[in-house]
Biotite code that builds the C-alpha atoms (Angstrom):
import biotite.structure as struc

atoms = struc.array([
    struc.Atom([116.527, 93.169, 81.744], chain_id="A", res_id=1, res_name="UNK", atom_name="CA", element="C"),
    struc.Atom([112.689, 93.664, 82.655], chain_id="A", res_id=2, res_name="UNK", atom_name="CA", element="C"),
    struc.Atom([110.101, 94.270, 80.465], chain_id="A", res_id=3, res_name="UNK", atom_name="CA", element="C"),
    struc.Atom([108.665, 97.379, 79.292], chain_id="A", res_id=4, res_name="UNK", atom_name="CA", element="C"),
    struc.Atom([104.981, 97.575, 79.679], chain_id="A", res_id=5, res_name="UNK", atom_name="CA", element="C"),
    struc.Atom([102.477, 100.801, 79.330], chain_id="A", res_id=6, res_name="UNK", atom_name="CA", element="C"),
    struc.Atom([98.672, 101.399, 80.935], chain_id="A", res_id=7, res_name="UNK", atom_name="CA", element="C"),
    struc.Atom([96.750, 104.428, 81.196], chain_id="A", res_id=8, res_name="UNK", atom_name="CA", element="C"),
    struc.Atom([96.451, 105.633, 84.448], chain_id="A", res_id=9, res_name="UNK", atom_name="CA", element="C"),
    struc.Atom([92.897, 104.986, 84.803], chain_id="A", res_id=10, res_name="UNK", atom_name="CA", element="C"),
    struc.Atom([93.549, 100.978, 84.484], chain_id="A", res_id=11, res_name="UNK", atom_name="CA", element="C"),
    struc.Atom([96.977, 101.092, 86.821], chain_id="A", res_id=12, res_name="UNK", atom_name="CA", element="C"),
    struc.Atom([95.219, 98.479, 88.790], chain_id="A", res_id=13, res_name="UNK", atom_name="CA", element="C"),
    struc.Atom([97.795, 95.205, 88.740], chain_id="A", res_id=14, res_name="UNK", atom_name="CA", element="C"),
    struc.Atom([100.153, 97.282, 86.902], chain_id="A", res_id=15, res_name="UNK", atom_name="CA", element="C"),
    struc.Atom([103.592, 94.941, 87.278], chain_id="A", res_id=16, res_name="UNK", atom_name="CA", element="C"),
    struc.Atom([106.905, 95.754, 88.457], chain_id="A", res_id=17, res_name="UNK", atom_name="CA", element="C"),
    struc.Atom([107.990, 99.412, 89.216], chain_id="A", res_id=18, res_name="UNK", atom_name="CA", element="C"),
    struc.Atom([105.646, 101.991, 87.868], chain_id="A", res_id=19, res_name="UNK", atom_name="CA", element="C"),
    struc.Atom([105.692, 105.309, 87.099], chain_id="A", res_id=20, res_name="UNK", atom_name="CA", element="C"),
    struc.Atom([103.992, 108.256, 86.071], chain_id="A", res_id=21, res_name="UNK", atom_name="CA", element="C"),
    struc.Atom([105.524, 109.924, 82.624], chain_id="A", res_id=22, res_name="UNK", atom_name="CA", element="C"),
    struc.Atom([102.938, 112.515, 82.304], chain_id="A", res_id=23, res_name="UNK", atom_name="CA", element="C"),
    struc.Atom([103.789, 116.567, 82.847], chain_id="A", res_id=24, res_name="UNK", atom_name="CA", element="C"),
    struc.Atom([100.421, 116.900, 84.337], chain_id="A", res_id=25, res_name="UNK", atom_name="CA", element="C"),
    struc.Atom([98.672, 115.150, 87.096], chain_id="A", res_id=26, res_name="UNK", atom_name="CA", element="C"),
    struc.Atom([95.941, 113.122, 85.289], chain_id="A", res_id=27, res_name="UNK", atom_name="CA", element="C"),
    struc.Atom([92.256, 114.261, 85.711], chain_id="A", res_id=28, res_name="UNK", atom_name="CA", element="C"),
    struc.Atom([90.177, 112.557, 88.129], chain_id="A", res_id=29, res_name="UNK", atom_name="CA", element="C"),
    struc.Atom([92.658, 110.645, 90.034], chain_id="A", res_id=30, res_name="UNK", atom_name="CA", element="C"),
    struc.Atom([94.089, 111.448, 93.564], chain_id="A", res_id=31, res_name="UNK", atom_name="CA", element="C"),
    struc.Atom([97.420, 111.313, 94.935], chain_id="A", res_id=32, res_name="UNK", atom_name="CA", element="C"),
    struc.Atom([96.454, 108.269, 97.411], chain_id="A", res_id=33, res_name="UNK", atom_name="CA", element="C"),
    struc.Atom([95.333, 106.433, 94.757], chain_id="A", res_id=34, res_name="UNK", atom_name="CA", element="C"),
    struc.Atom([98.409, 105.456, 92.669], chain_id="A", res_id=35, res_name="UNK", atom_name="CA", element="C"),
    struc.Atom([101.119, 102.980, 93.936], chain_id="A", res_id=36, res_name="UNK", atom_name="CA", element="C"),
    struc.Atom([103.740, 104.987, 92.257], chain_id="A", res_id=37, res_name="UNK", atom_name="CA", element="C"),
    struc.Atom([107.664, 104.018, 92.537], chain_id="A", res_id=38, res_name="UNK", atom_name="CA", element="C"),
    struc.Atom([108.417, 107.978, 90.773], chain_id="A", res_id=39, res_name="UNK", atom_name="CA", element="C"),
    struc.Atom([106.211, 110.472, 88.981], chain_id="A", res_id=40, res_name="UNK", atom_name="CA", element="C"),
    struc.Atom([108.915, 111.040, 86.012], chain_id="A", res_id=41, res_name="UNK", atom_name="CA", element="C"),
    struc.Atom([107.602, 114.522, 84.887], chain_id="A", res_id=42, res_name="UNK", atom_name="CA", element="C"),
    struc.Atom([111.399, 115.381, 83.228], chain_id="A", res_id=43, res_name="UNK", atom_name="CA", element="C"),
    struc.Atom([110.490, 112.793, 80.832], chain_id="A", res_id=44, res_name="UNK", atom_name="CA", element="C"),
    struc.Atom([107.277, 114.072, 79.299], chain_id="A", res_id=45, res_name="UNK", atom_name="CA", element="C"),
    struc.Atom([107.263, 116.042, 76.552], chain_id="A", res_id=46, res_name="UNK", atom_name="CA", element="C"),
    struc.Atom([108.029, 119.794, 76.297], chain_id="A", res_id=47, res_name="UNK", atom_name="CA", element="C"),
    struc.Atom([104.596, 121.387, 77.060], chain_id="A", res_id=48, res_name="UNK", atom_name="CA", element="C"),
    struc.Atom([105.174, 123.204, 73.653], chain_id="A", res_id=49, res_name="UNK", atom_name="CA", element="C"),
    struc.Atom([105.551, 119.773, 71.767], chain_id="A", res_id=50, res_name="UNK", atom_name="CA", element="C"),
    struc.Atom([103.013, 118.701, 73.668], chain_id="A", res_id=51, res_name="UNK", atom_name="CA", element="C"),
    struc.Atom([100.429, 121.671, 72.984], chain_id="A", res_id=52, res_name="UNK", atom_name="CA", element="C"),
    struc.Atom([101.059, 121.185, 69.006], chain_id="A", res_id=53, res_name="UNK", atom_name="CA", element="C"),
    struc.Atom([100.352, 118.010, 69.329], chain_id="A", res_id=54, res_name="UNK", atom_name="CA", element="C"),
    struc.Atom([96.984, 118.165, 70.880], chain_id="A", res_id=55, res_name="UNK", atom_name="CA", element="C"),
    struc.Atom([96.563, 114.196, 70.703], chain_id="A", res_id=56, res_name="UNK", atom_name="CA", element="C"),
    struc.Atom([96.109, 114.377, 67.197], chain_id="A", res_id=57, res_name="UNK", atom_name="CA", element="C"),
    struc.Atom([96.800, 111.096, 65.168], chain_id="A", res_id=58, res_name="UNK", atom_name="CA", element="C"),
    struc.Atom([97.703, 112.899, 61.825], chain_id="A", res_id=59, res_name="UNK", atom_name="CA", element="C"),
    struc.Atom([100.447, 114.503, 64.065], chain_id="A", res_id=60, res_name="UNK", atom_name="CA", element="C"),
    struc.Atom([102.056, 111.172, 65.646], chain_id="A", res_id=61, res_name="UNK", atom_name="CA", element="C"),
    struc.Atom([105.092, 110.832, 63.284], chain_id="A", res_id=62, res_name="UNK", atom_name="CA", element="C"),
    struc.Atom([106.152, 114.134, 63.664], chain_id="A", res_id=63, res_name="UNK", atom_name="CA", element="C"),
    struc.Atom([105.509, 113.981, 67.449], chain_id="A", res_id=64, res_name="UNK", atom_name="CA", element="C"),
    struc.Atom([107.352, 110.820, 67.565], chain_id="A", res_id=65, res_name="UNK", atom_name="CA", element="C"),
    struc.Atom([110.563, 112.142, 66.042], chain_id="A", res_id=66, res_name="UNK", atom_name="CA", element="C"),
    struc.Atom([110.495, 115.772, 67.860], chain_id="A", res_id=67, res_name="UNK", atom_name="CA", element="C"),
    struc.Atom([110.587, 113.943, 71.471], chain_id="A", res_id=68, res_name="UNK", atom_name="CA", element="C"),
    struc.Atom([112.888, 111.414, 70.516], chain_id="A", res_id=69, res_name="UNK", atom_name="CA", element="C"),
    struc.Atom([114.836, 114.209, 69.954], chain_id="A", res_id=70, res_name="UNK", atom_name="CA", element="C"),
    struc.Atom([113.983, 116.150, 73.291], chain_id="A", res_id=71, res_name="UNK", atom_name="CA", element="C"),
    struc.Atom([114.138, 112.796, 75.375], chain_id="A", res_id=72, res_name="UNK", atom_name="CA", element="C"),
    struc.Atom([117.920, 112.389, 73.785], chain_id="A", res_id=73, res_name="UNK", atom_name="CA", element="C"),
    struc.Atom([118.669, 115.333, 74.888], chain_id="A", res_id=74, res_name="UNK", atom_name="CA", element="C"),
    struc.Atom([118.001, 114.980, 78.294], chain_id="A", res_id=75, res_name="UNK", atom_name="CA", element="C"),
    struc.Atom([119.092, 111.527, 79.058], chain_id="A", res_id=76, res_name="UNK", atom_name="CA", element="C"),
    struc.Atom([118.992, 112.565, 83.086], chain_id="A", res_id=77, res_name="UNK", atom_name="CA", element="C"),
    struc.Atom([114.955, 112.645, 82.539], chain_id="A", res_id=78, res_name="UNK", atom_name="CA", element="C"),
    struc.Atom([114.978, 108.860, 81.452], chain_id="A", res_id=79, res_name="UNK", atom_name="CA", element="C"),
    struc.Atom([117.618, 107.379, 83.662], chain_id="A", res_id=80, res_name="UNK", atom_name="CA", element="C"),
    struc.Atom([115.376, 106.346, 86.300], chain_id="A", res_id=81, res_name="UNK", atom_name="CA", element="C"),
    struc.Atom([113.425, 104.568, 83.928], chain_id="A", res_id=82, res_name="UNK", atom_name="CA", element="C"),
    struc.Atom([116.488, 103.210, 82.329], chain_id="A", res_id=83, res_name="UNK", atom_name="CA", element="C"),
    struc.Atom([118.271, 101.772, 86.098], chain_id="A", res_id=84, res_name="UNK", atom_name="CA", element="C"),
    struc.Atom([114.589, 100.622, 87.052], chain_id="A", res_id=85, res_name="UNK", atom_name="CA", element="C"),
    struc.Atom([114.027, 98.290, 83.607], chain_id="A", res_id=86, res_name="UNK", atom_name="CA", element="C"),
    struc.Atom([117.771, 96.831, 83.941], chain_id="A", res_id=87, res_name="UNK", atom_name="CA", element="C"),
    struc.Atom([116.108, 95.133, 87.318], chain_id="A", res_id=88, res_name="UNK", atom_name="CA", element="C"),
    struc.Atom([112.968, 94.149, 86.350], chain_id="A", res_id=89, res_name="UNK", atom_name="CA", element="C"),
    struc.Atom([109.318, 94.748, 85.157], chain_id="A", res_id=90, res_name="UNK", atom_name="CA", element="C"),
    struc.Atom([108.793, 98.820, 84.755], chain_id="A", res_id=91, res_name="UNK", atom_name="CA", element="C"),
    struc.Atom([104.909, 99.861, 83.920], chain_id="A", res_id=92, res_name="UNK", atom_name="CA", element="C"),
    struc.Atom([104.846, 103.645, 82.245], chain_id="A", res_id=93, res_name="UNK", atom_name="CA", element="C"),
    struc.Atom([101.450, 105.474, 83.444], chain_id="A", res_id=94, res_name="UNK", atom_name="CA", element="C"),
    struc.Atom([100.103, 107.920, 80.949], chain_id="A", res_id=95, res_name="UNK", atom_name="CA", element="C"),
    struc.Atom([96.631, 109.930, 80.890], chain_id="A", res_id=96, res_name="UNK", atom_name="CA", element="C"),
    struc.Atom([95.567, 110.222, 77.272], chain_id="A", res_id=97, res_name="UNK", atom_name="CA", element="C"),
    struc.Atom([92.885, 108.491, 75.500], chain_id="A", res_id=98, res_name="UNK", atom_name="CA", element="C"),
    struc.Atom([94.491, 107.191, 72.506], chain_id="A", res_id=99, res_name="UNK", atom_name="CA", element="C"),
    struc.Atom([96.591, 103.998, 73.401], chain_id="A", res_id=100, res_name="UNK", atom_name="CA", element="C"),
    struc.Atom([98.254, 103.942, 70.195], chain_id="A", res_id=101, res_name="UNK", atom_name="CA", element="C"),
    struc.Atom([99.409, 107.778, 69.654], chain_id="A", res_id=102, res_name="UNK", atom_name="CA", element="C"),
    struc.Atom([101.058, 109.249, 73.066], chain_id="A", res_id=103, res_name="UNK", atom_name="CA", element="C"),
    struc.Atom([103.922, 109.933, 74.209], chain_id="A", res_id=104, res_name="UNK", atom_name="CA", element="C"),
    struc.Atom([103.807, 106.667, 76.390], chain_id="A", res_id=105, res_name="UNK", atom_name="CA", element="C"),
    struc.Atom([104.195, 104.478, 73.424], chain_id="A", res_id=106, res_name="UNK", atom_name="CA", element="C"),
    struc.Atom([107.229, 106.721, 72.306], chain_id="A", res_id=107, res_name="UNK", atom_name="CA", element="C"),
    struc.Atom([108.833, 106.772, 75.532], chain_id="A", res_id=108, res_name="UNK", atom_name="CA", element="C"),
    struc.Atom([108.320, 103.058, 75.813], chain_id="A", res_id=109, res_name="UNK", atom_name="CA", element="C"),
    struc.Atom([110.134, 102.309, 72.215], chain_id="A", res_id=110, res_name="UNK", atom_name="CA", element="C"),
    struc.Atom([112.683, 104.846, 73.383], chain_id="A", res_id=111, res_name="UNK", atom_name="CA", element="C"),
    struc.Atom([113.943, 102.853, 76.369], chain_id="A", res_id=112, res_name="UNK", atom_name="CA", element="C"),
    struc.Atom([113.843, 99.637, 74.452], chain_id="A", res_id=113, res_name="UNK", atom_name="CA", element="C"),
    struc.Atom([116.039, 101.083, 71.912], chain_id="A", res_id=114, res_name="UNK", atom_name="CA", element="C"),
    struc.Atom([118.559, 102.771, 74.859], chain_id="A", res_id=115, res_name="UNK", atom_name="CA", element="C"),
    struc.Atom([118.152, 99.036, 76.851], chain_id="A", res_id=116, res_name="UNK", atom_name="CA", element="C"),
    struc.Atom([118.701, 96.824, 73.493], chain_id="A", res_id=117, res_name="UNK", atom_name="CA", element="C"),
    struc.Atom([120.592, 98.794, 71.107], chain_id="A", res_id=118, res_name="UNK", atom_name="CA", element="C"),
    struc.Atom([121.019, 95.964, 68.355], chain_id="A", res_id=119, res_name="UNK", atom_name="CA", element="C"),
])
């Protein structure tokens, strides 16, 4: 089982393994050509309403975090991709936000951990 590892999009340089994109949006600033992208996973972002309530606020996280656990479980076809890529190897999630510590990255990530490791 690979490793689950997450960058903002802004450092992707010598990102390992397969990497993808988990935002909804295209990040600011960055073009198309740029990336070496093995999937641009928009399914599993969160809902742009979850998302919009949010707003990147820290005092929110918790909340956040439990709401798209609860959206990503129910749409497990969003995450497979992610899922089959980590059971072969390295898998680096891109995100866009500033905050390393509250996004949806850092959910997503402890997400598939829990779905690849269950105990």
């Amino acid at each position: 089982m690979g490793r689950i590892e997450i960058r903002r999009v802004y450092d992707a340089e010598g990102a390992e393994g397969a990497v993808f994109l988990v935002d909804r949006i295209w990040p600011r600033g960055i073009r198309k050509d740029d990336l070496r992208l093995d999937g641009w996973i928009r399914e599993a972002g969160p809902s742009t309403e979850l998302r919009r309530w949010f707003g990147h606020r820290a005092e929110r996280f918790p909340e956040f975090a439990d709401r798209y656990r609860r959206e990503l479980a129910e749409r497990p076809e969003a995450v497979r991709p992610l899922l089959e890529a980590a059971r072969e190897g390295p898998v680096t999630l891109l995100y866009s936000a500033k905050d390393t510590e509250h996004n949806q990255a850092v959910v997503l990530r402890d997400f598939l951990r829990d779905r690849l490791d269950p105990t």
